[in-house]
N, C-alpha and C positions, 0 to 999 in steps of 0.2 A: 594448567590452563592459564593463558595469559590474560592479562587487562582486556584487550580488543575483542577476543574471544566471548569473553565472559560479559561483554557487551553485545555481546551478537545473539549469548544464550537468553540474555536476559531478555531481548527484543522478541525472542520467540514465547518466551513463558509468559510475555504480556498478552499475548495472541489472547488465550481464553478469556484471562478477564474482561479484555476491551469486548470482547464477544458475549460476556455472562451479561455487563452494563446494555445491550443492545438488545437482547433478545427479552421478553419476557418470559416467566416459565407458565406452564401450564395453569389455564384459568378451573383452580379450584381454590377454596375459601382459606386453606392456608400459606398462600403465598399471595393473595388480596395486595397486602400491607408494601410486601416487595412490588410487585408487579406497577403499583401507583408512583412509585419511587420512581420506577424505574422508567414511566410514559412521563413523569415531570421531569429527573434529573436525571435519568441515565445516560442518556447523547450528552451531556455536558462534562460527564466524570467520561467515558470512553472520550471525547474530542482528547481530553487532558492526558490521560492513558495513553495515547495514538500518536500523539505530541510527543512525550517524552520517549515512546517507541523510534519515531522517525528521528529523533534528534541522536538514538543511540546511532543509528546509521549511520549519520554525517561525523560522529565522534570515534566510533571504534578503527573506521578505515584512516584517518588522519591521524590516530595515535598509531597504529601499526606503521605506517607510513617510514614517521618524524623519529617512533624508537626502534626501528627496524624487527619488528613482533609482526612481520608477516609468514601465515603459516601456509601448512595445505588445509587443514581444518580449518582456518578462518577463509581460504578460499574457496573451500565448499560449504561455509554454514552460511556466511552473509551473503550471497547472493539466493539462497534457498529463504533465507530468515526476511526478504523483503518479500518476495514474490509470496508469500505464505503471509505476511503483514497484509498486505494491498489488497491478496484477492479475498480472505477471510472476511473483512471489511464492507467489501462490494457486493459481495452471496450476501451477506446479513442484509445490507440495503435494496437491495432485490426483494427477499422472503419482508421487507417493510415496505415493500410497492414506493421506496423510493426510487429506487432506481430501473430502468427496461435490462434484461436478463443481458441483452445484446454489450452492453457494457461491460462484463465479465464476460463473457466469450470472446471478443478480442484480447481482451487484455492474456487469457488462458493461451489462446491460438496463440501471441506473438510469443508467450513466454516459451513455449513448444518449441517453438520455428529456432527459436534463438538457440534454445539450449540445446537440440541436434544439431543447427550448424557446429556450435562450441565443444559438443563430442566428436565431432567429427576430426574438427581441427585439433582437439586435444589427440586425438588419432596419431596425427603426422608428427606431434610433439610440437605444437603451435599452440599456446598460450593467449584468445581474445578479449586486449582490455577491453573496458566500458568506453562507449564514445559517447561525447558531448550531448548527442540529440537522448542516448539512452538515458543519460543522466538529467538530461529536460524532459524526457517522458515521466523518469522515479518524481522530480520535484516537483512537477506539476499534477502527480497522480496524489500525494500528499495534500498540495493545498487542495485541489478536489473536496477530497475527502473532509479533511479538518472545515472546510465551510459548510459542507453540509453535515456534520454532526454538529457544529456551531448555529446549525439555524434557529432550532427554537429559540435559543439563548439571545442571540442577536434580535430575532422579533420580538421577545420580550423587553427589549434593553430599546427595541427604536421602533415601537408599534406608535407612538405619540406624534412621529412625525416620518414615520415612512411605512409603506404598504410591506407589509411581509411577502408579498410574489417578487418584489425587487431583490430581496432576498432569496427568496427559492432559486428566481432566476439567474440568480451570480453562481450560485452551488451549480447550475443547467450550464451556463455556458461555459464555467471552467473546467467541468467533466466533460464535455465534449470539447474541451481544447486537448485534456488531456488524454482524449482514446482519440483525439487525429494524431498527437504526436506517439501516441503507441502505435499505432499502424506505421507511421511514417520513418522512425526511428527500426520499427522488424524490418520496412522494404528495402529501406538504405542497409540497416546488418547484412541479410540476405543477398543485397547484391554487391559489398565491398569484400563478401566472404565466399561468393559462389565457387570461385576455383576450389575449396577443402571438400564439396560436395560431388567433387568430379570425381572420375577414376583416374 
């Protein structure tokens, strides 16, 4: 298995822990200790986690690139190894009533839409790269996220001289920048690829 590859596996094996930091486990007296950990500093160790996850994405496809170690395996694991990053991420922030469900359910819908056009088109022996807008949906589904796992941390750091809802609300409106450009990013896919859907 190659470098890129092995950058792609490793962005999936972080999935759990960033998910162990997020979740608390069951309120009984022996996990007390972790649990308190984990409402003061666990969204600050998963932001970190998430970080270095998102960062394998931007490194493993420019090393495949630039050393010519593009595979079939790495082109079936990295686009599975994001879509499995992002939505993991957003179900956990839902089940912590940060987020409306409605924010994972687009993001699941477009990933759908996309990925049957792309079988389809793999069909005819048609290969669809990523376009621009997809790749401003991935970056901006990232900072999303990284701000609002950074929130506590950020209120704690500027509660002296800023309201923490000014903070809430930059994680609010960058998620919903970033589920108008997932919708916006499926409709344009959808319809610069409608002919593979034909007969």
């Amino acid at each position: 298995m190659n470098l890129p590859n092995r950058l792609t596996l490793a962005r999936i094996l972080l999935i759990p822990l960033i998910l162990l930091f997020m979740l608390p486990l069951p309120d009984i007296f022996a996990f007390a200790s972790w649990n308190r950990f984990i409402i003061e500093y666990g969204q600050l160790v998963a932001f970190v986690l998430f970080a270095i996850a998102s960062l394998t994405d931007l490194i493993d496809g420019r090393i495949a690139r630039k050393l010519n170690l593009v595979t079939n395996l790495g082109k079936f694991l990295d686009p599975i190894a994001d879509k499995m990053l992002v939505i993991s991420v957003l179900s956990v922030l839902v089940q912590l009533h940060r987020l409306s469900a409605l924010v994972v359910i687009v993001v699941i819908i477009r990933e759908f839409t996309v990925t049957g056009v792309r079988l389809a088109a793999s069909d005819k022996g048609v290969v669809i790269a990523a376009s621009r807008l997809g790749k401003a949906k991935t970056v901006s589904q990232i900072i999303a996220v990284l701000i609002i796992l950074g929130e506590r941390t950020l209120i704690m750091l500027t509660g002296s001289f800023l309201a923490g809802s000014w903070i809430i609300g930059a994680g609010d409106a960058a998620m919903l920048i970033s589920v108008i450009l997932t919708l916006v990013s499926g409709i344009d896919y959808v319809r610069k690829n409608l002919s593979y859907l034909k007969e």
